[in-house]
C-alpha positions as CSV (number, residue, x, y, z in Angstrom):
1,X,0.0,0.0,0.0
2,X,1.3,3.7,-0.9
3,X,1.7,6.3,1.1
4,X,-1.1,8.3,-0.3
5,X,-3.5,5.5,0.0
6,X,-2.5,5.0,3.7
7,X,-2.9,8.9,4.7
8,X,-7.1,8.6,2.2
9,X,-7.7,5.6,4.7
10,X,-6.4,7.6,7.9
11,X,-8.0,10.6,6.4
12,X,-11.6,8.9,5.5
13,X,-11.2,7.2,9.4
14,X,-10.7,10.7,11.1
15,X,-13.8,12.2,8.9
16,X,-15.9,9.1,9.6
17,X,-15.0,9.4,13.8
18,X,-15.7,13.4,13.8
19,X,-19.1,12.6,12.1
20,X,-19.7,10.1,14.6
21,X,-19.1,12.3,17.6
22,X,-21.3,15.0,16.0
23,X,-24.5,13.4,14.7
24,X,-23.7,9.4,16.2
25,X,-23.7,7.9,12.5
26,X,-20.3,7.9,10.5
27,X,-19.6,10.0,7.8
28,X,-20.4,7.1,5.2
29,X,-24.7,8.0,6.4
30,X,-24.0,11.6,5.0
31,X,-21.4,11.1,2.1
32,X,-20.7,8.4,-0.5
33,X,-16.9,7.3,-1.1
34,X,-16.5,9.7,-4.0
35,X,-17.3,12.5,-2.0
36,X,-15.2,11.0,1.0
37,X,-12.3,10.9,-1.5
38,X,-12.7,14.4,-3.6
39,X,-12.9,15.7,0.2
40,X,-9.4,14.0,0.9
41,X,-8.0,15.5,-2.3
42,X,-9.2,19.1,-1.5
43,X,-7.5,18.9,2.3
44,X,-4.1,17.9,0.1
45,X,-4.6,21.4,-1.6
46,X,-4.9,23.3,1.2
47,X,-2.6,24.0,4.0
48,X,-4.5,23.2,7.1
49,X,-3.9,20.0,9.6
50,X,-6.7,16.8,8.4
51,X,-8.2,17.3,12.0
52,X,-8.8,21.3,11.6
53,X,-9.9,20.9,8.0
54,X,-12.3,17.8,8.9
55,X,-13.7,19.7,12.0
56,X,-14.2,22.7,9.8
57,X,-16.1,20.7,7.0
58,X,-18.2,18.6,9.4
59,X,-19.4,21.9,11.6
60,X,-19.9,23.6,7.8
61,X,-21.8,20.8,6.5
62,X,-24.7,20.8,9.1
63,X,-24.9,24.8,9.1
């Protein structure tokens, strides 16, 4: 497994947990795994840390 595969599947698992602590259900009852995975490759544009930018979509998505 490459790294980039290894930091989607640690980035997807940190999305899915801060879903979970917000709403109870993972991120997979509110997004399919293309939008898990365009999500992933907008955080490796951007310059932000994966738990600041997935705290910042989750509390955005439920505005």
């Amino acid at each position: 497994m490459n790294e980039t595969v290894q930091e989607r599947i640690f980035f997807i698992d940190q999305l899915n947990e801060e879903f979970l602590s917000h709403t109870g259900y993972g991120a997979y009852a509110y997004l399919n795994t293309f939008e898990s995975v365009k999500l992933f490759n907008e955080f490796n544009e951007q310059e932000l840390p994966a738990n600041q930018f997935i705290k910042d979509y989750v509390n955005h998505y439920f505005r």
